[in-house]
C-alpha positions in Angstrom: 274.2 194.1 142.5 276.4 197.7 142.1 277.9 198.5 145.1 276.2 201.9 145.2 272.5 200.0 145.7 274.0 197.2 147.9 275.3 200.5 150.2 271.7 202.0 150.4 270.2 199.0 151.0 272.4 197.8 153.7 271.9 201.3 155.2 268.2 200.8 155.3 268.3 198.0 156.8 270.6 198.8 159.3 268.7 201.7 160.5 265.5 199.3 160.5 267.3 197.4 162.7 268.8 200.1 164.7 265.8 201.5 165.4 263.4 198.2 166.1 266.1 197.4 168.8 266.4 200.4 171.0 262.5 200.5 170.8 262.5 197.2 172.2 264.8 197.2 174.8 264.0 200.7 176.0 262.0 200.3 179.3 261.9 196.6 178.6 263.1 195.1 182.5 264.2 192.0 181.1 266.7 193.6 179.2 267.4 195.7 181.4 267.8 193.3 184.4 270.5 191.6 181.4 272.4 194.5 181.5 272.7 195.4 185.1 273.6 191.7 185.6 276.8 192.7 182.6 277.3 195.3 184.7 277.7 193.2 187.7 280.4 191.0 186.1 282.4 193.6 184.9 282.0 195.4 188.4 283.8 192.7 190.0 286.2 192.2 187.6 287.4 195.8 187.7 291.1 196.5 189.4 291.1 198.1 192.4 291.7 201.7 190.9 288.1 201.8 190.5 285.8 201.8 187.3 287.3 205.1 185.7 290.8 203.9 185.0 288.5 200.5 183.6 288.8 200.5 179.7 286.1 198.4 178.4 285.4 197.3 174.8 281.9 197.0 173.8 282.1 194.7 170.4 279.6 194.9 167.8 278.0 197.9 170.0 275.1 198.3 167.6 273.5 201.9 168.3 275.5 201.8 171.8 272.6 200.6 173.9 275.1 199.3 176.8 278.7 201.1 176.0 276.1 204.2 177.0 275.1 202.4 180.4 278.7 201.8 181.2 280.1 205.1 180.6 277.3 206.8 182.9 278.5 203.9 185.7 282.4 205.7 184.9 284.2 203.3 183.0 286.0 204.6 179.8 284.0 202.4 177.1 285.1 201.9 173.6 282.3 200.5 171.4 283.0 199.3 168.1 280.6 197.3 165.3 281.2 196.2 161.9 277.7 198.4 160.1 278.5 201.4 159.7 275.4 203.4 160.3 275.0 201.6 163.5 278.4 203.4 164.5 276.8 206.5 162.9 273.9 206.2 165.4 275.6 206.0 168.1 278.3 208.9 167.5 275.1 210.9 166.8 274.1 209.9 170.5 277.0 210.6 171.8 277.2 214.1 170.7 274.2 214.8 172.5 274.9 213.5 176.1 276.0 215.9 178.9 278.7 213.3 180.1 281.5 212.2 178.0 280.5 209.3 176.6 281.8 206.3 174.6 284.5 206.1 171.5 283.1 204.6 169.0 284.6 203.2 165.9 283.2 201.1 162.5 285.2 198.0 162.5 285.0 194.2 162.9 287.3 192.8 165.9 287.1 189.9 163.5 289.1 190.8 160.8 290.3 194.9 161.4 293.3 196.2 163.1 292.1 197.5 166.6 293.4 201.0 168.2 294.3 200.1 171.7 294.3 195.9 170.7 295.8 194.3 174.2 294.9 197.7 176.6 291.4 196.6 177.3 290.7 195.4 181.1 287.4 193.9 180.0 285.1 193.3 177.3 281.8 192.7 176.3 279.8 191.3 173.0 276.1 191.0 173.6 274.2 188.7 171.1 277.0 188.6 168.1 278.2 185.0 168.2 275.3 183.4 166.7 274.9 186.3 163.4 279.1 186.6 163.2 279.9 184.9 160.0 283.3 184.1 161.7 282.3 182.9 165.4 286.3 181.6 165.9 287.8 184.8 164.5 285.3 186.9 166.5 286.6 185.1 169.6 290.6 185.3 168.7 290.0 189.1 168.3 288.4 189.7 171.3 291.3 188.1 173.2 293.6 189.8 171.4 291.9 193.3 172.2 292.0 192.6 176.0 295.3 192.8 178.0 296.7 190.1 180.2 294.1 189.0 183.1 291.6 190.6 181.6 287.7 189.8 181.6 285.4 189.3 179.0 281.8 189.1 179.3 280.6 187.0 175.9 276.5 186.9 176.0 274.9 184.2 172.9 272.2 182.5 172.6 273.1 178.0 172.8 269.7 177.9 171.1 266.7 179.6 169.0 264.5 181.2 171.2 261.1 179.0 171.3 258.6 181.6 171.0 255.4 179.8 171.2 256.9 177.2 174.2 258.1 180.4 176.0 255.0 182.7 175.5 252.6 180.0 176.8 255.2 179.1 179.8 255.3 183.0 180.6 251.6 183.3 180.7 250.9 180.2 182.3 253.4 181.5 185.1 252.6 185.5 185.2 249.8 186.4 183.3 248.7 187.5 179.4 250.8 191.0 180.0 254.1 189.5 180.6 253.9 187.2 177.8 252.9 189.4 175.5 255.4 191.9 176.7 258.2 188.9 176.5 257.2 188.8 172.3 258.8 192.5 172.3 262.3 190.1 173.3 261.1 186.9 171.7 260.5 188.0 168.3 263.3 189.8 167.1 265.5 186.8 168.6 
């Protein structure tokens, strides 16, 4: 295919996808609850300097979903992902906060040189071990990106979400509304 199609294509569908996410997880308190939990960990693991001297690296960032969260709590937040437009999306939503927000850059920790590689205090990667074509290189790069005794929060699914199991189990337990709000999760998964 000629690289000028592949480049559209792979734009579409990253702004599919950039899109379909933060309209699922926007609102959605399961995610949510995910996140503030993140939060939690890297709360605890922050030197006793306090969160704004904290430099955390959010890899594979997507649209910046949680490197937003964590700036507003005052950490200086790096996010970086591997599709472009993603990065694009989320420089364009960085542009129009108030507050400073994150850095963001279009790379893959995986394979790309890193600005700042062994300054980081912690780091996160939500959801990228199981779609990262290189799990094991993934993993060496986020070491490498974090400095000595520090903290890396790695979220990844250890199997495929069950959807039926899991919808009946959630309405069995808390009604038709939750499970059908858990399908706006379960799916995309």
């Amino acid at each position: 295919m000629p690289m000028a199609i592949r480049r559209v294509i792979e734009r579409l569908v990253a702004a599919g996808y950039g899109l379909t996410y933060d309209a699922i997880v926007r609102g959605f308190r399961p995610y949510e609850a995910l996140v503030d939990e993140v939060a939690g960990f890297l709360a605890r693991s922050a030197p006793a300097s306090g969160r704004g001297s904290t430099k955390v690296l959010d890899v594979a960032c997507g649209s910046g979903t949680v490197a937003f969260r964590l700036a507003r709590e005052g950490y200086a937040v790096v996010g970086l992902d591997a599709v472009e437009h993603l990065v694009e999306v989320a420089r364009k939503k960085s542009r129009s906060q108030a507050v400073p927000g994150p850095i963001f850059h279009h790379l893959d920790v995986a394979r790309d040189p890193l600005p700042g590689a062994g300054t980081f205090e912690a780091l996160v990667s939500m959801h990228t071990l199981y779609w990262h074509p290189d799990p094991k290189a993934l993993l060496e790069g986020c070491r490498r990106a974090l400095k000595p005794g520090g903290h890396a929060v790695v979220l990844t699914y250890s199997r495929p979400a069950r959807v039926w199991r899991t919808f009946k189990e959630v309405r069995a337990r808390d009604g038709l509304g939750s499970a059908l709000r858990a399908l706006r999760w379960l799916v995309p998964t």
